[in-house]
C-alpha positions in Angstrom: 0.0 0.0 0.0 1.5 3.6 -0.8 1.0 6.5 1.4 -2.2 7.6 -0.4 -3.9 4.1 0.1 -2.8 4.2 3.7 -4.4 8.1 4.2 -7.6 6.1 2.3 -7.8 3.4 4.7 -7.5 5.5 7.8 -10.2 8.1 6.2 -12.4 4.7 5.8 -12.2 3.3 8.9 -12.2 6.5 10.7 -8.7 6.9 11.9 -7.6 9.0 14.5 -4.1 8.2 13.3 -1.5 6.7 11.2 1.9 5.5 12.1 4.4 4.3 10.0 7.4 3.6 11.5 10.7 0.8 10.0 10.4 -3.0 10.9 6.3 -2.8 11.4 3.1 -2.9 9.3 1.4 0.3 8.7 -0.7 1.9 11.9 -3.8 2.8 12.6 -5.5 3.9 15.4 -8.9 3.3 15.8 -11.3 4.4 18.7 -7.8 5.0 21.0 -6.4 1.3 20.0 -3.5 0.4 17.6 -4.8 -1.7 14.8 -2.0 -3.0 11.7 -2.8 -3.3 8.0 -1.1 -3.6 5.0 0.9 -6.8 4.2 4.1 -6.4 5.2 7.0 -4.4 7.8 7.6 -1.6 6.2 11.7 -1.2 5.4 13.4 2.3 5.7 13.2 2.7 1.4 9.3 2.7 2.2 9.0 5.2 4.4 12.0 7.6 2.9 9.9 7.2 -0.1 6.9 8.0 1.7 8.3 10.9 3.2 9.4 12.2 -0.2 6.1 11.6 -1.7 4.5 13.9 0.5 6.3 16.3 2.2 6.7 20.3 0.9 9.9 21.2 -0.5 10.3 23.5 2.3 9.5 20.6 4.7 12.0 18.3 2.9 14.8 20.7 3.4 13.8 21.1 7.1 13.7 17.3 7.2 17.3 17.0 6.0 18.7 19.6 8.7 16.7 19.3 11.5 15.5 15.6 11.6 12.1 16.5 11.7 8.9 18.8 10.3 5.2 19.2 10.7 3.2 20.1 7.7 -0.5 19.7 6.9 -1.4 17.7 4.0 -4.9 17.6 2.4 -6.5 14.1 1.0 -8.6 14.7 -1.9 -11.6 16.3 -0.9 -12.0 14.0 1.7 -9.9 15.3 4.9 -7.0 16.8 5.8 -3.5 15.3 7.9 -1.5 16.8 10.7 1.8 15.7 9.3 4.8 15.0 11.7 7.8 13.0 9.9 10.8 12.5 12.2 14.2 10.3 12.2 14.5 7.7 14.1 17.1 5.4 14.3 18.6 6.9 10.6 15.8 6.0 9.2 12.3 8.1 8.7 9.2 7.5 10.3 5.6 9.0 9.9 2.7 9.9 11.8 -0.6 11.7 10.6 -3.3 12.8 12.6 -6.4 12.8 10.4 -8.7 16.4 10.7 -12.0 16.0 9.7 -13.5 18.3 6.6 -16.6 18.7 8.5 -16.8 21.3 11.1 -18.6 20.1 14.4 -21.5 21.5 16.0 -21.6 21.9 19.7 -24.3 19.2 20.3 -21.8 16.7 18.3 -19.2 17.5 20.4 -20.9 17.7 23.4 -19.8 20.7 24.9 -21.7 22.5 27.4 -24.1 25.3 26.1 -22.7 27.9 28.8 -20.1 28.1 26.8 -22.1 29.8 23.7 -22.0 32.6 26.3 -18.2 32.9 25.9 -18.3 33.3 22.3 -20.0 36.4 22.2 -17.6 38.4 24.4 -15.4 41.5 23.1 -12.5 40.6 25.0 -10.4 38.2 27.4 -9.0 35.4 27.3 -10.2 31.7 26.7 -8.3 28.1 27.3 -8.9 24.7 25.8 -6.8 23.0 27.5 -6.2 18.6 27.5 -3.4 16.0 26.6 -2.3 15.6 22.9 -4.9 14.1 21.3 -7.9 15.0 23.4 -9.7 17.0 21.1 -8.5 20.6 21.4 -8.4 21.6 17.9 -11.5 20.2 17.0 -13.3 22.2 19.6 -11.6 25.5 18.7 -12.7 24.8 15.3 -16.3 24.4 16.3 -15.8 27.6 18.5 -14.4 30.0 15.5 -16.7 28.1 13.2 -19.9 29.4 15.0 -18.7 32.8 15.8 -17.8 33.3 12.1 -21.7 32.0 11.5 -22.9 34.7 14.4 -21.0 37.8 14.1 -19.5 40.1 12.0 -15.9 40.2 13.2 -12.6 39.8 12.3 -10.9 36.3 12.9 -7.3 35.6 12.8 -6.1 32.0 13.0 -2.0 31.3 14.4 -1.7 27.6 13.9 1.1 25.1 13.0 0.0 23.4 11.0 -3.2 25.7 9.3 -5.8 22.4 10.2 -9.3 23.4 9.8 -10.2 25.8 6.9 -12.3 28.2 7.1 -14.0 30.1 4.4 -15.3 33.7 5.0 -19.1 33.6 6.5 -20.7 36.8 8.5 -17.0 37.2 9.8 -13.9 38.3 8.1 -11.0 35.1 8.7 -7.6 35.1 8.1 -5.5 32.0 8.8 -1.5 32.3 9.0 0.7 29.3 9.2 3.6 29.0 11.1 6.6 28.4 9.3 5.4 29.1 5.6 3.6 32.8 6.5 4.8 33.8 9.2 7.9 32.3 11.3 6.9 32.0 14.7 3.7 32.2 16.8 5.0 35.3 19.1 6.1 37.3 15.6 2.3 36.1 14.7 1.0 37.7 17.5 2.9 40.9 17.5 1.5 41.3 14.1 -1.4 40.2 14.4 -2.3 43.5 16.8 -1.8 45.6 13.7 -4.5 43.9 11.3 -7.8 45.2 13.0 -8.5 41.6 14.5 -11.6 40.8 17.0 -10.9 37.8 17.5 -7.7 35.9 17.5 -6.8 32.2 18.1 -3.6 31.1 19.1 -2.7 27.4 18.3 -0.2 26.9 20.5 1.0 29.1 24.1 4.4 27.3 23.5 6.5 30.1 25.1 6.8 32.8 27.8 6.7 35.5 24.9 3.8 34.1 23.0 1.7 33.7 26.0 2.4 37.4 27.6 1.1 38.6 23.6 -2.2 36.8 24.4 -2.5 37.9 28.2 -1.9 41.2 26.9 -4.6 41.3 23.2 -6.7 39.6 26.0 -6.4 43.1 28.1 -7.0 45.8 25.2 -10.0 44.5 23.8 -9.6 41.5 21.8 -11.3 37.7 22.3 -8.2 35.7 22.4 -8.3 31.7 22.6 -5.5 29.4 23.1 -4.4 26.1 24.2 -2.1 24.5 26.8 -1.3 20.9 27.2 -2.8 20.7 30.9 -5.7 19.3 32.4 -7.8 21.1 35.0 -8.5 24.5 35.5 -6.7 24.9 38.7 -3.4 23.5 36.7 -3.5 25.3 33.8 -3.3 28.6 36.0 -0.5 27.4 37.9 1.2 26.0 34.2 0.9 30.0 32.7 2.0 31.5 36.2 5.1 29.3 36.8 6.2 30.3 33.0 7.5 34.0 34.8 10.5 34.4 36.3 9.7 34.7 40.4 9.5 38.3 40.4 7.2 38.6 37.8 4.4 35.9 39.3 2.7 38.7 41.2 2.4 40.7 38.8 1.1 38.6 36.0 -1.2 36.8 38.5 -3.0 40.5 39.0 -3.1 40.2 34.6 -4.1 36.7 34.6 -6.8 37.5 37.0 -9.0 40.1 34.5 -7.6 38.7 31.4 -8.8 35.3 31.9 -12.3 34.7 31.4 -13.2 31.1 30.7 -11.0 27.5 31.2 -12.4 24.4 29.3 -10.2 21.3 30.0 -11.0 18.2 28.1 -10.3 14.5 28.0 -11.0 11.8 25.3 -12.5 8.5 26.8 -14.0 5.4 25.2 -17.6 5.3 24.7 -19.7 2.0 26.2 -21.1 1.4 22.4 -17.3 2.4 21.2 -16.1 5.0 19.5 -14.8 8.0 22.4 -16.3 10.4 24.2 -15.7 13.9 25.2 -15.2 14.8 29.0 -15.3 18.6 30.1 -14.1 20.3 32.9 -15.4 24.3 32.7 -14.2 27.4 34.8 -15.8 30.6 34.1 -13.9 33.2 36.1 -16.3 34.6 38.7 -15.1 37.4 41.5 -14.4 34.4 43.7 -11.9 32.5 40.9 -10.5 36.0 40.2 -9.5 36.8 44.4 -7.9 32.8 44.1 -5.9 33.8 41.5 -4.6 36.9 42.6 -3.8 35.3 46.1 -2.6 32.8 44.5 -4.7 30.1 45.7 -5.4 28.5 42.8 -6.3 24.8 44.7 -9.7 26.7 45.8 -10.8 27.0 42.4 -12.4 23.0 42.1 -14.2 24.2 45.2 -15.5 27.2 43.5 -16.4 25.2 40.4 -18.4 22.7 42.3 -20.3 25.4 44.0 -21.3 27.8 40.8 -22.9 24.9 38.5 -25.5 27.7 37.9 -23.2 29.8 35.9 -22.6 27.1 33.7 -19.1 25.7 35.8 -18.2 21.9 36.1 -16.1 19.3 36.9 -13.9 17.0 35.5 -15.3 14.3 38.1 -19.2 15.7 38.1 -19.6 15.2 34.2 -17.6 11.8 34.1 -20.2 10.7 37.2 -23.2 12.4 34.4 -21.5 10.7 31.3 -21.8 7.5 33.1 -25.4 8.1 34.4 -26.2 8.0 30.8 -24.7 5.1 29.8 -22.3 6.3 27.5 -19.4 5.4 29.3 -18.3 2.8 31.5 -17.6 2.8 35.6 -14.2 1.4 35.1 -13.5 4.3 32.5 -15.2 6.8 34.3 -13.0 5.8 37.7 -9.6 5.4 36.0 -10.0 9.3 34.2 -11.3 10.9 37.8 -9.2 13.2 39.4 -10.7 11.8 42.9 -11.5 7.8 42.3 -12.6 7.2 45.3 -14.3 10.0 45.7 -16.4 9.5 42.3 -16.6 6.0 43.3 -18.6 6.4 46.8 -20.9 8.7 44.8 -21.9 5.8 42.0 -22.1 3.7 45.1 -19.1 0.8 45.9 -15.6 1.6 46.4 -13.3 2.1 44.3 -11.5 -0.6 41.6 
């Protein structure tokens, strides 16, 4: 099977991913597991090959010096790929994260409908925040997707790779690439606050300068949303305060405090029918978040979050206990994702296993 069969198969079977890697049978994964296909291990002149069929001459020149590039990589009109091809061992391995053409709606993903609130504000900052693969873009997408059905503002999308397209709707989008329009996410930003944006999403908060540009849009009247690879709202505080030197902290906690308006942390879990599903935890910042914050006593916030379900707040632990309620996941599932097992576990009834 070439490389475009392979992207075939994992659009047909639904794919999250595909890994090609030397001395093993193509990759997918399927519903979180690791399935093989093709015939054979593939040898290092299959995936060199592979690499060259695919990747940007830009990307094949970053290949060569650095040992590795990202890319994204459209299939027919089918889907598109997060493309990552690294170098292990001397030889060249592959993985591809499919990205659905279709644009999700909030009830398909599941998400709360406080959060419909969010996208309607003029400024401050919001987080998605979850592992790799938990679902981040998708719900950013879905985010941008229905403010650029609902309002007549300007969009600006900083992502590496571009991943969902969007075409222009009520609002006014521009999507820059990392790397091929613009070299870096904190030049992006700095630029960005000269091209009349509303609203601007930030792919990645990967350094202290790139986050302090969003804190700071966030402050002088722009939506801003990002993403951080933590889970929980209490954490990802803590995650963009350590970031400062010491003497900084206080200072950026007092920022943090009014910038921040709205935390959504996500996981990916497998459904009870299969397939996976999505597991929220929301913060909207409320006086009581903002004082924790500033004090810095950021391990009150679960207790806040538990307290202010009427505003549309929740936890991790509470909509894991909902989702299995429902049925549409498991107990076993819903205890080995809880922050507080046996804490989740005496609520369902039974210890925990």
């Amino acid at each position: 099977m070439d490389i475009y069969q392979l992207m075939g198969a994992a659009h047909e079977r639904g794919a999250s991913d595909l890994h090609l890697s030397v001395g093993r049978r193509p990759v997918l994964r399927v519903s979180g597991h690791l399935e093989e296909v093709g015939d054979a291990p593939l040898t290092p002149e299959d995936t060199q090959a592979m690499a060259k069929a695919i990747c940007p001459e830009r990307n094949l020149q970053e290949l060569e010096e650095g040992g590795s590039t990202d890319f994204g990589l459209a299939f027919e009109d089918k889907c598109r790929f997060r493309v990552s091809v690294l170098t292990q061992k001397g030889s060249r391995g592959i993985v591809m994260r499919q990205i659905p053409q279709e644009l999700l709606t909030f009830d398909q993903i599941g998400l709360p409908d406080s959060m419909r609130q969010l996208l309607n504000l003029h400024r401050g900052l919001v987080l998605v925040t979850g592992p790799t693969g938990s679902g981040k873009t998708t719900t950013l997408a879905t985010m941008i997707d229905w403010i650029n059905k609902h309002r007549d503002v300007h969009i600006i999308t900083i992502e590496d790779p571009v991943e969902y397209y969007h075409t222009h709707q009520k609002s006014q989008v521009t999507q820059r690439e990392v790397g091929s329009d613009v070299s870096s996410f904190a030049e992006a930003m700095r630029r960005a606050l000269r091209q009349d944006p509303d609203v601007i999403l930030l792919g990645e908060m990967r350094d202290l300068e790139t986050t302090s540009a969003a804190i700071t849009a966030a402050e002088t009247g722009h939506l801003v949303f990002g993403t951080l690879h933590t889970t929980g709202a209490a954490r990802t505080v803590d995650r963009i305060i350590d970031q400062y030197p010491r003497e900084q902290q206080e200072q950026i906690r007092s920022q943090l405090a009014v910038a921040l308006v709205a935390v959504i942390s996500q996981i990916l879990v497998p459904g009870a029918s299969g397939g996976r599903v999505a597991a929220f935890e929301v913060m909207i910042t409320n006086a009581a978040i903002e004082n924790h914050i500033r004090k810095c006593e950021t391990f009150k916030i679960p207790s806040v979050i538990q307290t202010s379900r009427r505003q549309g707040m929740m936890l991790m632990d509470d909509h894991l206990l909902e989702l299995w309620r429902e049925g549409r996941i498991t107990r076993e599932v819903a205890l080995e994702r809880a922050f507080d097992a046996k804490g989740l576990a005496a609520r369902m009834g039974g210890g925990a296993e």
